[in-house]
C-alpha positions as CSV (number, residue, x, y, z in Angstrom):
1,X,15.1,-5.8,-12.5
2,X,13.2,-3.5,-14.3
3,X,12.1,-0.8,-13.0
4,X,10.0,2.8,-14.5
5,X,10.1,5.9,-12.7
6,X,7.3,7.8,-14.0
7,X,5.8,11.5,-13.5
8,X,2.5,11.9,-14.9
9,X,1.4,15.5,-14.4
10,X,1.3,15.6,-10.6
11,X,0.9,12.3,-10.3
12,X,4.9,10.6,-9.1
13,X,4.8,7.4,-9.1
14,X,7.8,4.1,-9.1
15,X,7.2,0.8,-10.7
16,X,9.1,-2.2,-10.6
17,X,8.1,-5.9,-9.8
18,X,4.2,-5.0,-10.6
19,X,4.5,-3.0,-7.4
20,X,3.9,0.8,-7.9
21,X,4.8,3.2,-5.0
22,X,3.5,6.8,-5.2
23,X,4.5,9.9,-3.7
24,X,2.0,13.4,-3.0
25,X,4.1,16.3,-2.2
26,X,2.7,18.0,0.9
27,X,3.5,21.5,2.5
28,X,5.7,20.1,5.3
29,X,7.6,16.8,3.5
30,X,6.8,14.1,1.1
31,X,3.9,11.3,1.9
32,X,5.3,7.7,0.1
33,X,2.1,5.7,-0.8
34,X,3.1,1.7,-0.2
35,X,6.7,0.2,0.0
36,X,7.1,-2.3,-2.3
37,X,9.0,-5.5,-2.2
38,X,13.1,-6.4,-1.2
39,X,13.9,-6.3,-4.9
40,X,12.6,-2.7,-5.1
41,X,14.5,-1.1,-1.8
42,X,18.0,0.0,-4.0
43,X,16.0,1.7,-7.5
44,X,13.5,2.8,-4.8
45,X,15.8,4.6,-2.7
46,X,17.6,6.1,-5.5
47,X,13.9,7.3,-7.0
48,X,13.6,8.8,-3.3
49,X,16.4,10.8,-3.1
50,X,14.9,13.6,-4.7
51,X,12.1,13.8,-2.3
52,X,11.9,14.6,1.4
53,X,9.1,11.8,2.5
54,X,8.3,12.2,6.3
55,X,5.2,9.8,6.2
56,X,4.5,6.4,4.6
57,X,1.2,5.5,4.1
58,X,0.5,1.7,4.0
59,X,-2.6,0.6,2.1
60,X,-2.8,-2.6,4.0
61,X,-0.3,-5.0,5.9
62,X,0.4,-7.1,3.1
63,X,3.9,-7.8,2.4
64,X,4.1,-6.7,-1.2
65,X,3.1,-3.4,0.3
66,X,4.7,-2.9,3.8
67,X,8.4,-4.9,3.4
68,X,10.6,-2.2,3.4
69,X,8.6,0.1,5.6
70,X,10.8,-1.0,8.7
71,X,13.7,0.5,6.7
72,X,11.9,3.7,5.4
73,X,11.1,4.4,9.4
74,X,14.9,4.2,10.2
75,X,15.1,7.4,8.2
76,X,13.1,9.1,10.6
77,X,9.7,9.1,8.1
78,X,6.7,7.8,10.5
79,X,3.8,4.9,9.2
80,X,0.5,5.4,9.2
81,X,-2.0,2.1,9.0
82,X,-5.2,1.3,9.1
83,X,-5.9,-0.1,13.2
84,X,-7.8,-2.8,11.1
85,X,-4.5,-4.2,9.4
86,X,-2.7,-4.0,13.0
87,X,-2.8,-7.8,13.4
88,X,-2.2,-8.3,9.8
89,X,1.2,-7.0,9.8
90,X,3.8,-10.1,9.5
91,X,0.6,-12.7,9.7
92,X,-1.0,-13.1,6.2
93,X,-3.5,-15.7,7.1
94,X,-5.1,-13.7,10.1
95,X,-7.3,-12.4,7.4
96,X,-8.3,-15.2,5.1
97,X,-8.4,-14.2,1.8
98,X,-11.4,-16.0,-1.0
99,X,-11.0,-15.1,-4.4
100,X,-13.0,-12.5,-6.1
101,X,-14.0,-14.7,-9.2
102,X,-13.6,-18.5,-10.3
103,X,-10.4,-18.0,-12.4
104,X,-8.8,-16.8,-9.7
105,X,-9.0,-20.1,-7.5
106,X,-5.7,-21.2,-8.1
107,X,-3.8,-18.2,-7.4
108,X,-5.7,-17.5,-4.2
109,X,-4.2,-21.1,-3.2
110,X,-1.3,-20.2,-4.4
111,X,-1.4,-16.2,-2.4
112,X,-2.4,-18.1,1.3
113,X,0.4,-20.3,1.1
114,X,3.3,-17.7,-0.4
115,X,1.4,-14.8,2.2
116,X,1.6,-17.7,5.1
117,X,5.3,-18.2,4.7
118,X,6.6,-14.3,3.6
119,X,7.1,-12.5,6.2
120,X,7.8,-8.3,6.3
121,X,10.6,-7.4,8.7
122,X,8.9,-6.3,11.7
123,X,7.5,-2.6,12.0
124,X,4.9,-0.5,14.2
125,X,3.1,2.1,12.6
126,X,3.4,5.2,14.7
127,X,-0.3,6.6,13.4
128,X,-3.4,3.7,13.6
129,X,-5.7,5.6,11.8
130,X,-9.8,4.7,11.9
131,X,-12.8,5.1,9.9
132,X,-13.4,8.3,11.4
133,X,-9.9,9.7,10.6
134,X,-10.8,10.6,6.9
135,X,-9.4,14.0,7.7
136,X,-5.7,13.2,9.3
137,X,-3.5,13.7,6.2
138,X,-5.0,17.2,5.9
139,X,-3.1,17.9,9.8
140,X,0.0,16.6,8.1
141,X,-0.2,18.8,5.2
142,X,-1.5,17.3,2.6
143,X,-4.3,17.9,0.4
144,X,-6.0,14.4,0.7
145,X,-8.6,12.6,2.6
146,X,-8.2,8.9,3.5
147,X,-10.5,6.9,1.6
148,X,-11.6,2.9,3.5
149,X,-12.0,0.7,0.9
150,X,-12.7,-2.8,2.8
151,X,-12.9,-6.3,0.9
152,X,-9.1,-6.9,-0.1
153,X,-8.0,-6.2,3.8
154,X,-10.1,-4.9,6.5
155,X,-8.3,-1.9,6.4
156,X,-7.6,-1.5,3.0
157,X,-7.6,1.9,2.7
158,X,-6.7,4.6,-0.1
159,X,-6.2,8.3,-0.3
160,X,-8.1,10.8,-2.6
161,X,-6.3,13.7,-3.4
162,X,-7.0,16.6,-6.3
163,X,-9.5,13.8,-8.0
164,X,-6.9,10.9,-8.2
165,X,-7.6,8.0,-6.2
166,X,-4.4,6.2,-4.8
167,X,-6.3,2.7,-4.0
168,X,-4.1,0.4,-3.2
169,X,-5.1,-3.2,-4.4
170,X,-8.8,-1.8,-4.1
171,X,-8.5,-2.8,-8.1
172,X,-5.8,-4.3,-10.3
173,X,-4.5,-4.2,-13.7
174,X,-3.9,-8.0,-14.4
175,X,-5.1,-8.1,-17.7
176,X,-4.9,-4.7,-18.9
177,X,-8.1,-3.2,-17.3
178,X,-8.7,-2.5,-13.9
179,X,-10.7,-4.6,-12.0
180,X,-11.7,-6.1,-8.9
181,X,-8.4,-7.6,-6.7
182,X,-8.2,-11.2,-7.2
183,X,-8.3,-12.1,-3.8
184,X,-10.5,-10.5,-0.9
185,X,-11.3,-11.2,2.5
186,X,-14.8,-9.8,2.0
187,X,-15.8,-10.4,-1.7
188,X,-19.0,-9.2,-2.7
189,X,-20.8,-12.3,-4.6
């Protein structure tokens, strides 16, 4: 497996498996943005051995995002999730997903039935954070607001921090430019 660990200015970031994990560096630990797949865990951990991540921030329950955040809590780092992903976790089609444009049809198909069957080993996020929580990550030590960006997930959510957005699958880079995700459960039309 390929895999690209990358450190753009102060932007730290993994990639492997067209999953990208980020990390901010706060005053009191590390923050890891997203999990990424099984395939990723071993590179992964060896990327985060030179950090000290306390907190994992999950941009939504989908499994490509939250599978090895179950492990990451066994090392004592706590989850935080939006409380509108909380019955997402482990059950993809409790938010069904439409695609975002016509070529996307088939994959969306293709998405429900893969997200109906993959499962994420079972986790709780310590922190449900709402709408009104823009502020938390601040109390934690890092310079960064939480950002909701609903339509892929309910609780799709992101975090701003120094003028970078860390979105999540708000957008995508299928085809070289980012765009709209190709699957949403509220797609504007």
């Amino acid at each position: 497996m390929s895999h690209s660990i990358i450190r753009s200015g102060r932007i730290h970031f993994f990639a492997a498996s067209d999953i990208t994990c980020y990390i901010l560096r706060g005053t009191n630990g590390d923050l890891l943005i997203d999990t990424g797949l099984p395939q990723t865990w071993k590179p992964m951990q060896q990327w985060l051995s030179g950090y000290d991540v306390r907190w994992v921030f999950l941009t939504h329950a989908h499994p490509d995002h939250d599978w090895n955040a179950a492990k990451l809590q066994k090392t004592g780092a706590k989850l935080l999730l939006s409380r509108l992903d909380r019955d997402l976790r482990r059950n993809f089609l409790s938010q069904r997903v439409m695609p975002t444009s016509k070529r996307y049809a088939l994959r969306n198909v293709v998405q429900c039935i893969g997200g109906g069957l993959v499962k994420s080993p079972p986790y709780d996020a310590d922190v449900y954070f709402g709408e009104q929580d823009t502020g938390l990550l601040r109390e934690y030590g890092f310079d960064a607001e939480i950002v909701h960006l609903p339509g892929h997930t309910y609780g799709s959510s992101g975090i701003l921090s120094k003028g970078v957005l860390y979105c999540g699958d708000a957008f995508t880079m299928i085809f070289g430019r980012p765009e709209l995700t190709p699957h949403a459960v509220s797609p504007q039309r």
